[in-house]
C-alpha positions as CSV (number, residue, x, y, z in Angstrom):
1,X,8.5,-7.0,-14.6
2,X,5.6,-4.5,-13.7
3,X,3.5,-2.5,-15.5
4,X,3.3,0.9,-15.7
5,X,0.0,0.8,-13.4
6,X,1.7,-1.2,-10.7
7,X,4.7,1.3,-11.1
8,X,3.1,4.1,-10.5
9,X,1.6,3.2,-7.1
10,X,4.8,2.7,-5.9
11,X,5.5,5.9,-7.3
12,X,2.3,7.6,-5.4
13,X,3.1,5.5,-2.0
14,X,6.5,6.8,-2.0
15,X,5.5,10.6,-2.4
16,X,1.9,10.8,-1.5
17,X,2.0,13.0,1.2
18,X,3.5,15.7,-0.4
19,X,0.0,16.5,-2.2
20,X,-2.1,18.9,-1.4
21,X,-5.3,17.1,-1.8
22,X,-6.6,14.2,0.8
23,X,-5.0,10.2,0.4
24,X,-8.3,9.2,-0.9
25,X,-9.2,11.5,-3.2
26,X,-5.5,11.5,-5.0
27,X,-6.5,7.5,-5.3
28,X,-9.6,8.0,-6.7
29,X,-8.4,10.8,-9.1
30,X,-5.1,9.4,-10.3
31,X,-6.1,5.3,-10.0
32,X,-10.2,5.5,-11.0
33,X,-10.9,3.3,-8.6
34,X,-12.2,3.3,-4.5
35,X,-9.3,3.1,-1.8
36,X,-10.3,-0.7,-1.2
37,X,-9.6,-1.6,-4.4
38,X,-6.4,0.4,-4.4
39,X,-5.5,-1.5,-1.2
40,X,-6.0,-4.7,-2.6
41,X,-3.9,-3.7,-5.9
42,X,-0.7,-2.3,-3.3
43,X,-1.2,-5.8,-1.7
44,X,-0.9,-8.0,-4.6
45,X,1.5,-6.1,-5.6
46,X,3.7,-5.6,-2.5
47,X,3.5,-9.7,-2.8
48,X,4.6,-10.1,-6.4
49,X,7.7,-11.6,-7.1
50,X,10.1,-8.7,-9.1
51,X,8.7,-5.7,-6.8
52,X,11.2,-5.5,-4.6
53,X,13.8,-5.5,-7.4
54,X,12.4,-2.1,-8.5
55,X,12.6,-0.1,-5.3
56,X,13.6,-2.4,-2.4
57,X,13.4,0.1,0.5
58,X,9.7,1.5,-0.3
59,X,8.4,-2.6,-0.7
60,X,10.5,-3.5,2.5
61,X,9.1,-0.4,4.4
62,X,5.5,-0.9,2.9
63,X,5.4,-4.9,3.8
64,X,6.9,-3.7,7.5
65,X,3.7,-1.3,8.0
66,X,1.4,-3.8,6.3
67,X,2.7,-6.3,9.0
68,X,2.6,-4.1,11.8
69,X,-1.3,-3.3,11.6
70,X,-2.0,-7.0,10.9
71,X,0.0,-7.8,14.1
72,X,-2.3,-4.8,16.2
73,X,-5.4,-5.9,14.6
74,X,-4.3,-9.0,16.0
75,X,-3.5,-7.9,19.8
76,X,-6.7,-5.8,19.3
77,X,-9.1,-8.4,18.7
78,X,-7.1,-10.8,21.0
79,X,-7.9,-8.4,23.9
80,X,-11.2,-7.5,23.1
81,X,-12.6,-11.1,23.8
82,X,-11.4,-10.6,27.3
């Protein structure tokens, strides 16, 4: 089960850019807290057992992107020692 916190970042990261205002700023404004600590929070949470049951395609697609810049942070720093 989540709480109501952890629900409603998945709520924000499944509508967020319909706002009006910047990422950042609706983070800070609606979650009191910086955009690292917000990251961290999606994270945990995107990795907590029960998530998925409570929108499967937004944690599926969420996990897919967070794997997909891990993997080009990867390549990127792979090639950089070249």
């Amino acid at each position: 089960m989540i709480t109501d916190r952890q629900r409603a970042i998945l709520d924000f990261e499944r509508s967020w850019w319909t706002l009006d205002e910047p990422r950042d700023l609706a983070i800070r404004a609606r979650f009191q807290c910086s955009v690292e600590e917000y990251r961290t929070e999606l994270h945990e949470l995107l990795d907590a057992p029960g998530t998925a049951d409570v929108d499967p395609l937004l944690v599926r697609r969420l996990q897919r992107q967070r794997s997909r810049r891990r993997r080009e942070r990867t390549d990127t720093n792979a090639g950089a020692g070249s």
